[in-house]
C-alpha positions in Angstrom: 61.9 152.1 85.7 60.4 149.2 83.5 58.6 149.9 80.7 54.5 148.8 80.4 54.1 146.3 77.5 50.8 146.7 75.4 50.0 144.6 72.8 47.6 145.6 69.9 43.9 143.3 69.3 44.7 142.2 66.1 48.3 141.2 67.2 47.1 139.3 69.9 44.3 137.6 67.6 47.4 136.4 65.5 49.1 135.6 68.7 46.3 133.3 69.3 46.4 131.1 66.4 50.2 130.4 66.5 51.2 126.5 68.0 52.7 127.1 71.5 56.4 126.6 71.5 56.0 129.8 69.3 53.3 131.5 71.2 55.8 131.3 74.3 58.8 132.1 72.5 57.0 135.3 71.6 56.0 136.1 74.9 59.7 135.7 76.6 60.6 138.2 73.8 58.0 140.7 74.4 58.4 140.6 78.3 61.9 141.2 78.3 61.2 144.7 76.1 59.8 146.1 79.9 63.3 145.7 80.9 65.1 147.0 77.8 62.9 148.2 74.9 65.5 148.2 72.5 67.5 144.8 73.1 71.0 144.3 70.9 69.5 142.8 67.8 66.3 145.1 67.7 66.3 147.3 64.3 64.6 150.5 63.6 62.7 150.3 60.7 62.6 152.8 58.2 59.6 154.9 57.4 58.2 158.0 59.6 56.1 155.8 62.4 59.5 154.9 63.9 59.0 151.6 64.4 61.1 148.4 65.9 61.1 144.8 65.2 62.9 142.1 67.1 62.7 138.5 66.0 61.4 135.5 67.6 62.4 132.2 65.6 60.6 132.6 62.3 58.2 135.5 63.6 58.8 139.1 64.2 57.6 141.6 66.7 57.0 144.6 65.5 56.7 147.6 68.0 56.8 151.3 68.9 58.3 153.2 71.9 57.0 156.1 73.5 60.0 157.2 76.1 57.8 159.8 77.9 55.2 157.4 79.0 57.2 154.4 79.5 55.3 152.3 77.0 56.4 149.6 74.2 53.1 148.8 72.1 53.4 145.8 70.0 52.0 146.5 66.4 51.9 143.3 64.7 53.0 140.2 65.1 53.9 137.6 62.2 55.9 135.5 60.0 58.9 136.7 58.4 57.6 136.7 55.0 54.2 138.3 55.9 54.9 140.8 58.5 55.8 143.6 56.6 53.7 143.8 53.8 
């Protein structure tokens, strides 16, 4: 059963800005986490929200999974210097 992908206003404000070979390299990424919400290359990150983040190029996607309801929400989005701060 595929999993529904929801993605966060401010990520998608971020989303927004970025040019497009980027903007559609994230997209491919985030679509594929309906199929498989935690890909080979995905890494829990630590702290107690229990949070994932894949990369995409020079961005990251950073997401949580809720099993029971079959939903992946996208947290932020952003460069690999900035996302985690």
């Amino acid at each position: 059963m595929p999993y529904t992908v929801r993605i966060k206003a401010s990520a998608l404000k971020v989303l927004a800005k970025l040019p497009r070979t980027d903007r559609l390299r994230i997209k491919v990424r985030m679509d594929a986490l309906s199929a498989d919400p935690r890909p080979s290359g995905a890494t829990k990150l630590s702290g107690p929200e229990g949070l994932y983040r894949i990369r995409a190029g020079d961005y990251r996607i950073v997401y949580a999974v809720q099993d029971k309801a079959l939903l992946v929400l996208v947290v932020r989005i952003g460069h690999r210097r900035e996302v985690y701060r």
